[in-house]
C-alpha positions, 0 to 999 in steps of 0.5 A: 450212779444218780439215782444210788447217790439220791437214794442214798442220800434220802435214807440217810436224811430221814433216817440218821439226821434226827442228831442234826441240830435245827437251823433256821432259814437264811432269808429273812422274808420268812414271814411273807409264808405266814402272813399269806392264807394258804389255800390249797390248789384242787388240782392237788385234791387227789394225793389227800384222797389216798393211804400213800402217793408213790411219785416217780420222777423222771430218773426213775427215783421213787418217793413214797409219802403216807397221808400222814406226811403228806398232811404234815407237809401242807400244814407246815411247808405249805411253801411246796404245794404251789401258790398261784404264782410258784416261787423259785425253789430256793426261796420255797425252800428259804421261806419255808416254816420250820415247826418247834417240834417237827419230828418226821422232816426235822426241817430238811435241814441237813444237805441230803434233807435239802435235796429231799426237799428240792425234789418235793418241790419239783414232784408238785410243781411238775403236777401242777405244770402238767407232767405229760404237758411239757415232757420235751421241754422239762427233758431238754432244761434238765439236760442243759443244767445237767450239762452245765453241771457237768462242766464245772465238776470237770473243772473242779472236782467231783465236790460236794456241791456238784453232788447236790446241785446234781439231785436239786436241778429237777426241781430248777428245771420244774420252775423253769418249765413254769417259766415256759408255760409263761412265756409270750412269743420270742422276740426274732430281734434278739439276736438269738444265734449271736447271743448262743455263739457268745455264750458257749464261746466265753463258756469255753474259753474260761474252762479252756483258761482255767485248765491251763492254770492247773499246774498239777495237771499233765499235758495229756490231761489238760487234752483230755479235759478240754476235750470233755468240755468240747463235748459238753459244749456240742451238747448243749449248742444242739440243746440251746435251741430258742432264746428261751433255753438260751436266757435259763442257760445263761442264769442257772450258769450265771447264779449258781457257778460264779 
């Protein structure tokens, strides 16, 4: 279903959103892009030598872009090929530089262009990070964002936001990974088993909360529910497993659902 919802959604972004009107970016640092020389990182060099790029990502999607796009996103969403410090997607995507007459990406602009962008995004950071570099830490954030995700559509709905947020983790995971290639050696005064056990408990305490204020809903629904939750509470006790998966749980849990 992930992958037919991303398909779905990428075909009708290039294919039907050229009626959608361009808007510019909410961020108003928009200049920050424009005012830093774009120089391109070598270690990109190889996508520019070749007629197309096929990029699959770890779902198993695939992305075809022609060295004309690939062109014309370097020169107008330079943002997507990494500076040296990678900035978070949603500031890329922000901060991105949208053309007067940009008629192959028409700016992303709608939702199912967003998420076509955010997986660009994730596509060239994971080349610069080092695709085979970090697969078991990459694996390991999607599946806690996955299962973050996947509480609060529990809790709320199948909405679109959760949709979206479902084919843009990749590219929050990818910057996640970034962030772990970073990072020094873990502080053991931390606390870290304390900090989870506190974490996941107030997690499950406010779904277990919310479910009970749902006045729709039937006892033997409300089990059902709190027994899901549980489930993905287990997932992601066995996927916390180093303060470091902890701190990006608790900020994709903390910026993106409350």
């Amino acid at each position: 279903m992930k992958k037919l919802l991303f398909i779905l959604a990428t075909f009708i972004f290039f294919s039907c959103s050229q009626a959608e009107k361009k808007t510019k970016p909410q961020n108003t640092n928009t200049h920050l892009l424009t005012t830093e020389e774009y120089k391109r990182d070598s270690i990109y060099n190889f996508l520019f030598q070749k007629d197309s790029v096929v990029f699959v990502n770890m779902y198993g999607d695939t992305t075809v872009l022609t060295k004309k796009e690939l062109n014309y996103l370097e020169e107008n969403y330079s943002g997507l090929f990494a500076s040296e410090y990678p900035l978070d997607p949603d500031l890329v995507f922000n901060q991105r530089k949208i053309p007067q007459t940009d008629t192959i990406f028409l700016g992303f602009s709608s939702e199912a262009g967003q998420d076509a962008f955010y997986n660009l995004y994730a596509y060239f950071l994971s080349i610069r990070n080092g695709i085979d570099k970090y697969i078991h830490e990459r694996k390991n954030i999607v599946d806690i964002y996955e299962a973050i995700n996947n509480i609060h559509t529990e809790i709320n709905g199948a909405g679109t936001f959760y949709l979206h947020m479902d084919q843009r983790i990749l590219a929050y995971a990818e910057y996640a990974v970034t962030l772990y290639g970073l990072q020094q050696t873990e502080n053991a005064a931390l606390k870290f088993d304390k900090q989870k056990q506190l974490f996941l408990q107030a997690l499950q305490q406010d779904c277990e909360d919310r479910i009970e204020l749902n006045k729709e809903a039937t006892t033997e629904e409300k089990q059902k529910q709190k027994s899901k939750i549980l489930e993905l509470i287990h997932t992601l006790n066995g996927k916390i497993n180093s303060y470091f998966y902890l701190s990006m749980a608790r900020q994709f849990e903390y910026s993106k659902y409350n």
